[in-house]
N, CA, C and O atoms as a GROMACS GRO file, in nm:
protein
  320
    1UNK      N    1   0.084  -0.117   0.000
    1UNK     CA    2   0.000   0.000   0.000
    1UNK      C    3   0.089   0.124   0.000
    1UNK      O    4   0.198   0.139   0.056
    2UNK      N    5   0.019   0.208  -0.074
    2UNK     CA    6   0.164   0.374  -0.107
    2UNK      C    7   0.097   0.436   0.054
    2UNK      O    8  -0.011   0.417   0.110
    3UNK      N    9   0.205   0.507   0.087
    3UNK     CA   10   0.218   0.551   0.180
    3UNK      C   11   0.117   0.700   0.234
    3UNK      O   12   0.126   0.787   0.147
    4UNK      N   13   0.063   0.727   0.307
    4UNK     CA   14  -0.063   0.814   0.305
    4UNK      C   15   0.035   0.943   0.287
    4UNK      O   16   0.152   0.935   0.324
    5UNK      N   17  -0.032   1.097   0.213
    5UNK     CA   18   0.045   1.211   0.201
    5UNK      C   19  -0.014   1.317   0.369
    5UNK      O   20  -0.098   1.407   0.369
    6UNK      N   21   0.037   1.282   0.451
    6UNK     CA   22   0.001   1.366   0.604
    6UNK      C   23   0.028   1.494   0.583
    6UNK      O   24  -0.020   1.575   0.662
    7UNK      N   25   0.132   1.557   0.443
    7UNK     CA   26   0.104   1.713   0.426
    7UNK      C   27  -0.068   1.773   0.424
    7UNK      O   28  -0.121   1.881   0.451
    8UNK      N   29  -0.104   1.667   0.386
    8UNK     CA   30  -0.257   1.770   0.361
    8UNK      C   31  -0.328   1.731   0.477
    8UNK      O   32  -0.449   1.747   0.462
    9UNK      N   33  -0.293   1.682   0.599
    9UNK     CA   34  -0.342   1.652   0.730
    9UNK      C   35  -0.328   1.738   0.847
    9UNK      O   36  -0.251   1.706   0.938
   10UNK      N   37  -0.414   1.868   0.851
   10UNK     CA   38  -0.408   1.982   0.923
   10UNK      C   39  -0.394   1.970   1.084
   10UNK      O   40  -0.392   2.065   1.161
   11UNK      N   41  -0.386   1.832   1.119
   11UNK     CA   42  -0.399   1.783   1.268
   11UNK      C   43  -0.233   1.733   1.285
   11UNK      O   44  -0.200   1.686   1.394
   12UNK      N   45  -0.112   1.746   1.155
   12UNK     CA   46  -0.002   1.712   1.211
   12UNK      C   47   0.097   1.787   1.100
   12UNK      O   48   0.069   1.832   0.989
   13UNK      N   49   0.235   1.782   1.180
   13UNK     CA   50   0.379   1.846   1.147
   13UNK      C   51   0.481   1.776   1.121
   13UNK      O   52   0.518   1.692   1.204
   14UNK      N   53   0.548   1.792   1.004
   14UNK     CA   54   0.666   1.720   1.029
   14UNK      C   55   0.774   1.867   1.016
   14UNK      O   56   0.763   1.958   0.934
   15UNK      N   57   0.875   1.855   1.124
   15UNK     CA   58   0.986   1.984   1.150
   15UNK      C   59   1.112   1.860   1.151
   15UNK      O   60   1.132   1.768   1.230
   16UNK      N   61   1.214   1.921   0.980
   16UNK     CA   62   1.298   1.870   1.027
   16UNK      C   63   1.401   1.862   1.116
   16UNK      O   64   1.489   1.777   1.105
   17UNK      N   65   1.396   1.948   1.209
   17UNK     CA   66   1.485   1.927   1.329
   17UNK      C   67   1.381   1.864   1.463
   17UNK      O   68   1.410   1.904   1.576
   18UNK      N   69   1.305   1.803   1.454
   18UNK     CA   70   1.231   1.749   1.554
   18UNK      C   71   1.198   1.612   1.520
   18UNK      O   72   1.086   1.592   1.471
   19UNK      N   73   1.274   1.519   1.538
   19UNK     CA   74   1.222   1.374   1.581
   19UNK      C   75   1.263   1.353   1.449
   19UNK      O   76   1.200   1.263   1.394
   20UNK      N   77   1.366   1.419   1.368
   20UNK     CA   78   1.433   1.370   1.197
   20UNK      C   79   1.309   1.350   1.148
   20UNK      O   80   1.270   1.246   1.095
   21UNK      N   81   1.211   1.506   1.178
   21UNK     CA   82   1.144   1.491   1.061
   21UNK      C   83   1.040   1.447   1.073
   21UNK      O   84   0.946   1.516   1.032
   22UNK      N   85   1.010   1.310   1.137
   22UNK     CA   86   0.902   1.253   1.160
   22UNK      C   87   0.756   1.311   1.169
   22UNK      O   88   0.730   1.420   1.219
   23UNK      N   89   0.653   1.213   1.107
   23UNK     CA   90   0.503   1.361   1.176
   23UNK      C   91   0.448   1.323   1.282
   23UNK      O   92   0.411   1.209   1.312
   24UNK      N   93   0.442   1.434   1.351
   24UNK     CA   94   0.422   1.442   1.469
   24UNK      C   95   0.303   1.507   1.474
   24UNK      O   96   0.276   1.587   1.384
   25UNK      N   97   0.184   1.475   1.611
   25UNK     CA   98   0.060   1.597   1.627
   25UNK      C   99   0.126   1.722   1.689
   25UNK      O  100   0.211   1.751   1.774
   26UNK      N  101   0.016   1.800   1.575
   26UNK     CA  102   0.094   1.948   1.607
   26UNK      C  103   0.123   2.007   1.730
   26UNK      O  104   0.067   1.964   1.830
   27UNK      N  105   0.177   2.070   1.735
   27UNK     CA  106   0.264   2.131   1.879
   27UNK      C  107   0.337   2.022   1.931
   27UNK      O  108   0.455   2.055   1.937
   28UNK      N  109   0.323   1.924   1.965
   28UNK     CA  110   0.429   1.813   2.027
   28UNK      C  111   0.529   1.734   1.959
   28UNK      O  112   0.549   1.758   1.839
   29UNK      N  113   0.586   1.654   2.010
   29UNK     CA  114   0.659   1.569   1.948
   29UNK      C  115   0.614   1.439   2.001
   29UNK      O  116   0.684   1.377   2.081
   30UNK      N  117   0.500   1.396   1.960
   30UNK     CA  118   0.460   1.267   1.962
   30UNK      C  119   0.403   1.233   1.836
   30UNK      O  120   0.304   1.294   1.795
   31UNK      N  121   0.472   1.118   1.754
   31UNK     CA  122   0.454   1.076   1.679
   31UNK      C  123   0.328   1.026   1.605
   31UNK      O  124   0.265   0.936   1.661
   32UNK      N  125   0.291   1.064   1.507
   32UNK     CA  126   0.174   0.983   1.474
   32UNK      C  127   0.185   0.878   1.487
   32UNK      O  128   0.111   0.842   1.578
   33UNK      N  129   0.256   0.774   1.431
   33UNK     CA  130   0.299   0.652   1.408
   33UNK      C  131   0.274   0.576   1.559
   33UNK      O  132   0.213   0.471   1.577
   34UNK      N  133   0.334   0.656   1.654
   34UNK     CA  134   0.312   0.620   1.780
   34UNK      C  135   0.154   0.566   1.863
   34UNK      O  136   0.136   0.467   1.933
   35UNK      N  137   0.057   0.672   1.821
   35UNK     CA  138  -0.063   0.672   1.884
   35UNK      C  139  -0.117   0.566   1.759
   35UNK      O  140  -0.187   0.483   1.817
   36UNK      N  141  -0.116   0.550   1.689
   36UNK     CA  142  -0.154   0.461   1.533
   36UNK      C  143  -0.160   0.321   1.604
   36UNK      O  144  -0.261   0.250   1.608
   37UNK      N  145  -0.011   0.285   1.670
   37UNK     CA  146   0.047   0.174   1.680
   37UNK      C  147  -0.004   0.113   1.767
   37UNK      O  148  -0.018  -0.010   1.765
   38UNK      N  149  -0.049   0.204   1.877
   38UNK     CA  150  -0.123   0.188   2.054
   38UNK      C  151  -0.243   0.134   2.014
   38UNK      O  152  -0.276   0.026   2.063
   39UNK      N  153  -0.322   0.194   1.923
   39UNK     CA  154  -0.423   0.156   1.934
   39UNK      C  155  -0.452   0.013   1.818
   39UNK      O  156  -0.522   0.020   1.717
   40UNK      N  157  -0.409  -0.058   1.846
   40UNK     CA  158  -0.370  -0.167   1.777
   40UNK      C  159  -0.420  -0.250   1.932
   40UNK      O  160  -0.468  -0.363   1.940
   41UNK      N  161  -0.389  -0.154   2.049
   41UNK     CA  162  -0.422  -0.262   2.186
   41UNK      C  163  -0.499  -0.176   2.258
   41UNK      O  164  -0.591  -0.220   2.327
   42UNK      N  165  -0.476  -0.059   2.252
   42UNK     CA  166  -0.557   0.011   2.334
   42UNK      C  167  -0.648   0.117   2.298
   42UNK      O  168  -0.613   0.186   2.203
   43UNK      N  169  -0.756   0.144   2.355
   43UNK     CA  170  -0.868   0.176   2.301
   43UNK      C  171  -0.850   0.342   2.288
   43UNK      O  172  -0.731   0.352   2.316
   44UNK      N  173  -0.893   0.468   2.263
   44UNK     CA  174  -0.904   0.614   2.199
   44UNK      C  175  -0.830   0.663   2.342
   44UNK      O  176  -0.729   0.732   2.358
   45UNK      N  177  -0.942   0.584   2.462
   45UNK     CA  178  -0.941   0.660   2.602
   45UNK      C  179  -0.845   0.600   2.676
   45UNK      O  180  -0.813   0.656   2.781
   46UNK      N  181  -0.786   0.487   2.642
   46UNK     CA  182  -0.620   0.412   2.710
   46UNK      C  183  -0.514   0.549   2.636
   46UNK      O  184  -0.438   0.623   2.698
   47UNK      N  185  -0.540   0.548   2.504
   47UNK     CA  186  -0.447   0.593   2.420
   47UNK      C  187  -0.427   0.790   2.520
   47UNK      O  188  -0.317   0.831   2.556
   48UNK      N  189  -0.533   0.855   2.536
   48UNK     CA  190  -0.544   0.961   2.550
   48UNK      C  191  -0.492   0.977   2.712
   48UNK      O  192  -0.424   1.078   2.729
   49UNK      N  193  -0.507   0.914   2.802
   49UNK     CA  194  -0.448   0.864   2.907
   49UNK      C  195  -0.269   0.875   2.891
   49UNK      O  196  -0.204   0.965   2.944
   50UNK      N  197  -0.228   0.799   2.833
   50UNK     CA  198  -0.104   0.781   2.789
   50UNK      C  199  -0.034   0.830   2.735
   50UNK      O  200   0.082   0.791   2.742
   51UNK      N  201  -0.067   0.941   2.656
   51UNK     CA  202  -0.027   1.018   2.566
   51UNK      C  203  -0.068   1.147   2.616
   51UNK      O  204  -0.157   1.158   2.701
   52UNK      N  205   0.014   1.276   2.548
   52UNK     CA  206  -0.024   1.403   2.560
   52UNK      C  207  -0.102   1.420   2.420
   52UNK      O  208  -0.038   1.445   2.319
   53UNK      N  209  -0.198   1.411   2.418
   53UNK     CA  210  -0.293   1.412   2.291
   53UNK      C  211  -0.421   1.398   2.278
   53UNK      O  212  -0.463   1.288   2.314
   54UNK      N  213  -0.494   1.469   2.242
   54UNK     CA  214  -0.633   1.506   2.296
   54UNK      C  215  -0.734   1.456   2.184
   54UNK      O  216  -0.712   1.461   2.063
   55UNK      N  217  -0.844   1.409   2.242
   55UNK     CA  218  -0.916   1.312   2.161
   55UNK      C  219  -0.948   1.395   1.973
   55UNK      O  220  -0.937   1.330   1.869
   56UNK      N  221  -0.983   1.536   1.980
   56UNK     CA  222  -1.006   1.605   1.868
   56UNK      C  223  -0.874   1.573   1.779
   56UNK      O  224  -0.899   1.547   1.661
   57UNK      N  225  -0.768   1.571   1.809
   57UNK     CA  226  -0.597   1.536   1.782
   57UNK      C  227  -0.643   1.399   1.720
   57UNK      O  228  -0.656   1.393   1.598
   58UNK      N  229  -0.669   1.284   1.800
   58UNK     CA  230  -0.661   1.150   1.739
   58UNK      C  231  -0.811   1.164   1.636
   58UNK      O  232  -0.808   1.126   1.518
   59UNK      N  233  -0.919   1.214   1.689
   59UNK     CA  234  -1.007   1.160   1.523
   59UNK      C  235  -0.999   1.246   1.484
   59UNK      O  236  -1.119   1.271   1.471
   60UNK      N  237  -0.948   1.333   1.445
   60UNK     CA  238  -0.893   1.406   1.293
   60UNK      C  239  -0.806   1.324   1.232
   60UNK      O  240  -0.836   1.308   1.113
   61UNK      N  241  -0.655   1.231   1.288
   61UNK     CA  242  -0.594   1.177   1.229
   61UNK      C  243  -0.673   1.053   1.162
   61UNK      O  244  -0.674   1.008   1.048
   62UNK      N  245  -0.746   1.012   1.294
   62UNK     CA  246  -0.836   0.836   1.232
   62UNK      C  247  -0.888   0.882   1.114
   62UNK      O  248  -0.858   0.810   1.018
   63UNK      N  249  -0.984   1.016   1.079
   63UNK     CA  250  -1.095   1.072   0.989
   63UNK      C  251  -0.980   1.074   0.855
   63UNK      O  252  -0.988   0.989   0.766
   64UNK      N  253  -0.878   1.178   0.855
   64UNK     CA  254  -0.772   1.205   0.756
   64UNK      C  255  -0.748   1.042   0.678
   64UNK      O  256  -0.785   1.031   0.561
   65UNK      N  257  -0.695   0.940   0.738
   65UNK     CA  258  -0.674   0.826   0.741
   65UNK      C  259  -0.774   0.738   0.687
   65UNK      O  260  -0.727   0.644   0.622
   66UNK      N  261  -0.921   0.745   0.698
   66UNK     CA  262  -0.991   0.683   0.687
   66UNK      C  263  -1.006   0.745   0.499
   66UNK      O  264  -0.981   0.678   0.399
   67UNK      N  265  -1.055   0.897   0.505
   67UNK     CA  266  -1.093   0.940   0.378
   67UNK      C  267  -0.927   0.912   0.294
   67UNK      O  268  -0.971   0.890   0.180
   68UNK      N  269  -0.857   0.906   0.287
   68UNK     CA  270  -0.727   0.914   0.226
   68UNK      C  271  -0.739   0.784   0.184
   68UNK      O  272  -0.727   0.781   0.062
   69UNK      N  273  -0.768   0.619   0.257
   69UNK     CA  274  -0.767   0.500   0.204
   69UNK      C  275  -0.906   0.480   0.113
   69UNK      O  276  -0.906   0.388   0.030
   70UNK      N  277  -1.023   0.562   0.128
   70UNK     CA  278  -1.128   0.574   0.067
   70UNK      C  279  -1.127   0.597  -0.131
   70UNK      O  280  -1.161   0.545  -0.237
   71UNK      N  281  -1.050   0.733  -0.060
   71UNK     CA  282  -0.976   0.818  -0.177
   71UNK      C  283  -0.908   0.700  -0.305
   71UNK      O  284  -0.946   0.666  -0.417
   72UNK      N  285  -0.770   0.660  -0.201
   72UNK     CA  286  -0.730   0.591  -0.304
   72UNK      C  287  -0.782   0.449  -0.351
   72UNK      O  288  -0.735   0.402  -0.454
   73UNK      N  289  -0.898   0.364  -0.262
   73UNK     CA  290  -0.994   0.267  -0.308
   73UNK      C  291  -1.042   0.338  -0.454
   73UNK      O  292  -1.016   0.295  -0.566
   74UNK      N  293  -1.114   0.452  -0.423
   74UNK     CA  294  -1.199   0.510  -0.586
   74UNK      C  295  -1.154   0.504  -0.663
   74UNK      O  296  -1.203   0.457  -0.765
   75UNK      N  297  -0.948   0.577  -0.647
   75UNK     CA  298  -0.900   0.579  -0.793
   75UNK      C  299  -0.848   0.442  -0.827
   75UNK      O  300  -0.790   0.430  -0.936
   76UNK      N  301  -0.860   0.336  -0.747
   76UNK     CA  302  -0.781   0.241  -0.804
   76UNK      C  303  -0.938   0.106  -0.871
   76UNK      O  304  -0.920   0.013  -0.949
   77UNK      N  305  -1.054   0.140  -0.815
   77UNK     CA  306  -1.163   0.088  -0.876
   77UNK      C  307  -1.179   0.096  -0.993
   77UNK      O  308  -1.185   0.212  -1.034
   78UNK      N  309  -1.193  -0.016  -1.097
   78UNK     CA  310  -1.231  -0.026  -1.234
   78UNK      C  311  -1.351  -0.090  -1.260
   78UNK      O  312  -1.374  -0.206  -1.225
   79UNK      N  313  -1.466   0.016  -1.350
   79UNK     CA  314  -1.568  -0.001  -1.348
   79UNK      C  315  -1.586  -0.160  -1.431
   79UNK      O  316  -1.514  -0.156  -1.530
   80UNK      N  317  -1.654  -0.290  -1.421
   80UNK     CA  318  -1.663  -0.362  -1.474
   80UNK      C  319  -1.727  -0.366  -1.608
   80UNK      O  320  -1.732  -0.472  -1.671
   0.00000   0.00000   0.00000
């Protein structure tokens, strides 16, 4: 799967002198990749607990994420 474009994802930053770059939710340096990964075990409200990151922070990223794999489902659908 090509890799999602998080420039057009207004809920995160990548600064290359912070974390080499990495995207991070804005203002912090916590990784997207990070809270992504958590919740693989733990649920929005484990994750928000654990993290400095506030629930509006995580579903903007889930929402961004969700329409972006949507997105590229459409263009890669061929009408039969």
């Amino acid at each position: 799967m090509a890799a999602l474009d998080w420039s057009t994802c207004p809920a995160v930053e990548s600064v290359p002198d912070r974390l080499g770059g990495a995207w991070v939710f804005k203002g912090t340096r916590l990784p997207v990749a990070t809270v992504i990964e958590n919740l693989e075990d733990l649920s929005v409200d484990e994750v928000l607990e654990q993290f400095e990151v506030t629930r509006e922070q995580v579903t903007a990223v889930l929402e961004f994420v969700v329409d972006s794999l949507r997105a590229k489902a459409a263009a890669g659908a061929h009408p039969v």
